[in-house]
Backbone as CSV, one residue per row, in Angstrom:
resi,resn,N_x,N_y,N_z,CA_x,CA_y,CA_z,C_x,C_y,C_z
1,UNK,124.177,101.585,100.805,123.109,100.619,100.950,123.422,99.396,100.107
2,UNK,122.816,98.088,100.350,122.383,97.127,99.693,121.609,96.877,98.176
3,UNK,122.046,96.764,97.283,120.665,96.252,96.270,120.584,94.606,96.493
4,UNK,119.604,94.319,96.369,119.682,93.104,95.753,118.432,92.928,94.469
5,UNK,118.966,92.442,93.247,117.508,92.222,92.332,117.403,90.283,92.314
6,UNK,116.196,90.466,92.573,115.326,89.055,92.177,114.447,89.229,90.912
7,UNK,115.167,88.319,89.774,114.662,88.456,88.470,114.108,87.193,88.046
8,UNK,112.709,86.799,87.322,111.807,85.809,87.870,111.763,85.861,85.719
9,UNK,111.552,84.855,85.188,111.057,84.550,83.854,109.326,84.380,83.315
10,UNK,108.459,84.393,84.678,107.366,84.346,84.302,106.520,85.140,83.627
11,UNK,105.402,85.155,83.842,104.247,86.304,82.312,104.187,87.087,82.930
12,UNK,104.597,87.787,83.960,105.022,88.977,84.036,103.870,89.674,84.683
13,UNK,104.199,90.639,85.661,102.598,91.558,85.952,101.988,92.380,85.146
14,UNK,101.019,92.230,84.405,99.901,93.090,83.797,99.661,94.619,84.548
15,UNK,100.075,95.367,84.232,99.921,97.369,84.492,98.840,97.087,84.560
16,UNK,97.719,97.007,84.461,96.440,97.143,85.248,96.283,96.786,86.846
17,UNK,97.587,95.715,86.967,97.968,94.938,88.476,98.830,95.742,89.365
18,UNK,99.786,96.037,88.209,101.449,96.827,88.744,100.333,97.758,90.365
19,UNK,99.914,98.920,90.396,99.311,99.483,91.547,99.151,98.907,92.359
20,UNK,98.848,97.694,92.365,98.063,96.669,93.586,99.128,95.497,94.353
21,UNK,99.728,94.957,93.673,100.634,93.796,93.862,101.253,93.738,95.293
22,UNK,101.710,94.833,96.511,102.280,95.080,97.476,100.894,95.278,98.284
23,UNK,99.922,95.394,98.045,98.391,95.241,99.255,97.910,94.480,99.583
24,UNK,98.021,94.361,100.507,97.082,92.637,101.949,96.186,92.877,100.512
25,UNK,95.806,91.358,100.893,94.652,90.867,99.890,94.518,90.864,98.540
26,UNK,95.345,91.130,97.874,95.586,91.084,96.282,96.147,89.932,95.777
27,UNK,95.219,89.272,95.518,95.330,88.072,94.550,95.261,87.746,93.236
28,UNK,95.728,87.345,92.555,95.563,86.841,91.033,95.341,85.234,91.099
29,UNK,95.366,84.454,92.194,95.429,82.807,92.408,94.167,82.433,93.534
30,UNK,93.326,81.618,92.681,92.413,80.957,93.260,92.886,80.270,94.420
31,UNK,92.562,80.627,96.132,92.982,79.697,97.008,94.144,81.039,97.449
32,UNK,94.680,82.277,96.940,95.582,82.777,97.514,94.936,83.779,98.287
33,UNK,96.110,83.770,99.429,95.573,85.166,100.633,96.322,86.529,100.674
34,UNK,96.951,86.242,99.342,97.454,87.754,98.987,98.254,88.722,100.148
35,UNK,98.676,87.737,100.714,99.891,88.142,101.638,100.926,88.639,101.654
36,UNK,101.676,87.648,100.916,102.809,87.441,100.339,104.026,88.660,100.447
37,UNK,103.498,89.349,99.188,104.263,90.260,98.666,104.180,91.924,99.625
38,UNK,102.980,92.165,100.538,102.971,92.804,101.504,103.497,92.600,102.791
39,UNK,103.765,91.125,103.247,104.375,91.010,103.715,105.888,90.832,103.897
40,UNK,106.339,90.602,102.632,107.939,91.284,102.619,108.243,92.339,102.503
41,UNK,107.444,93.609,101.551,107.060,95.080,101.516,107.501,95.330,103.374
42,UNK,106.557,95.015,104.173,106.069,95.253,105.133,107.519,94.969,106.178
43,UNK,108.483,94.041,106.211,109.804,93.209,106.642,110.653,94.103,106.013
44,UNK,110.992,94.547,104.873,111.529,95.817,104.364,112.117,96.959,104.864
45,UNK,110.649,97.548,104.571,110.195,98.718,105.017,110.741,98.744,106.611
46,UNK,110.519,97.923,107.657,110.441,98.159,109.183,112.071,97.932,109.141
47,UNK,112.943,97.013,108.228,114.768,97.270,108.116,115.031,98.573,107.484
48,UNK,114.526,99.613,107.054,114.779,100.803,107.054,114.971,100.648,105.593
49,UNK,114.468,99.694,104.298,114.536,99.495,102.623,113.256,99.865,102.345
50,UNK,113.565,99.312,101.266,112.241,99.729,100.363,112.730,98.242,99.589
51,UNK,111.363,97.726,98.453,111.051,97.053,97.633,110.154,97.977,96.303
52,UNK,110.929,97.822,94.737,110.269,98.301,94.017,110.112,97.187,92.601
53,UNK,109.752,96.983,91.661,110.115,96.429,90.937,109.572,96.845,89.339
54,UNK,110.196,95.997,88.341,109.913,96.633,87.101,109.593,95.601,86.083
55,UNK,108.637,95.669,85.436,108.148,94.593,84.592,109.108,94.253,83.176
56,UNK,109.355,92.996,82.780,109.999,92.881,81.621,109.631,92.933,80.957
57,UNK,110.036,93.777,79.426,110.128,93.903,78.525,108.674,93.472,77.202
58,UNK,108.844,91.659,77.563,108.251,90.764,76.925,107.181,89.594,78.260
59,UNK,108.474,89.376,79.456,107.608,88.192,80.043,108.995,88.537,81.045
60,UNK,108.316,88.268,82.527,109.247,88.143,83.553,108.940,89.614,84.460
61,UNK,110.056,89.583,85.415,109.507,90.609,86.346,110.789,90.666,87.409
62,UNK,111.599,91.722,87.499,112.851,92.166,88.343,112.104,92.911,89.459
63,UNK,112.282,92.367,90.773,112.267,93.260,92.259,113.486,93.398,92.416
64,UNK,113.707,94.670,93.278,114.511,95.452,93.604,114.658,95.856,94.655
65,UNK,115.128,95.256,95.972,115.630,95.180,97.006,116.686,96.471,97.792
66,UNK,115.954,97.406,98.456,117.150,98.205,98.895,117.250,97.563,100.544
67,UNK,118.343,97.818,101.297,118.484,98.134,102.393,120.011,98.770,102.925
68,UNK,119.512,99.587,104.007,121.000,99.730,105.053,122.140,99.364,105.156
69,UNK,123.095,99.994,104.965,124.553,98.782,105.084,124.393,99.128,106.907
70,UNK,124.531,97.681,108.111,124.431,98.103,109.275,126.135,97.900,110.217
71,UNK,126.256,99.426,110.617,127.623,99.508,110.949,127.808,98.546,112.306
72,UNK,128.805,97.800,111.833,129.551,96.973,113.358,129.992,97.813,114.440
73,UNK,130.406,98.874,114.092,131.000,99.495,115.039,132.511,98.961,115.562
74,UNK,133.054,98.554,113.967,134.553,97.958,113.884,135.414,99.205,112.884
């Protein structure tokens, strides 16, 4: 399979959030439709991956990208 990590420097998700962050409608932003992140979950998931991720340390936040290596048939 594939990894790919996307590692971000911001304040990071709050563990009271971590559970929620991948569900239609979960927002932390005034004006947001909490899409987002279920909808790449969701684009993932249907390529046969997964999306997990792990909070930093201090501040920031690594996703973790699996998918399929897809055979050419070469």
């Amino acid at each position: 399979h594939y990894e790919i990590s996307i590692v971000d420097d911001g304040p990071g998700i709050p563990n009271e959030q971590a559970g929620n962050i991948f569900s239609p409608s979960f927002t932390t932003k005034s004006g947001g439709m909490g899409l987002g992140l279920a909808i790449v979950k969701s684009i993932i998931i249907n390529a046969g991956g997964d999306i997990s991720f792990v909070p930093g340390q201090v501040k920031g936040t690594t996703f973790i990208i699996t998918l399929p290596k897809v055979s050419t048939g070469k």
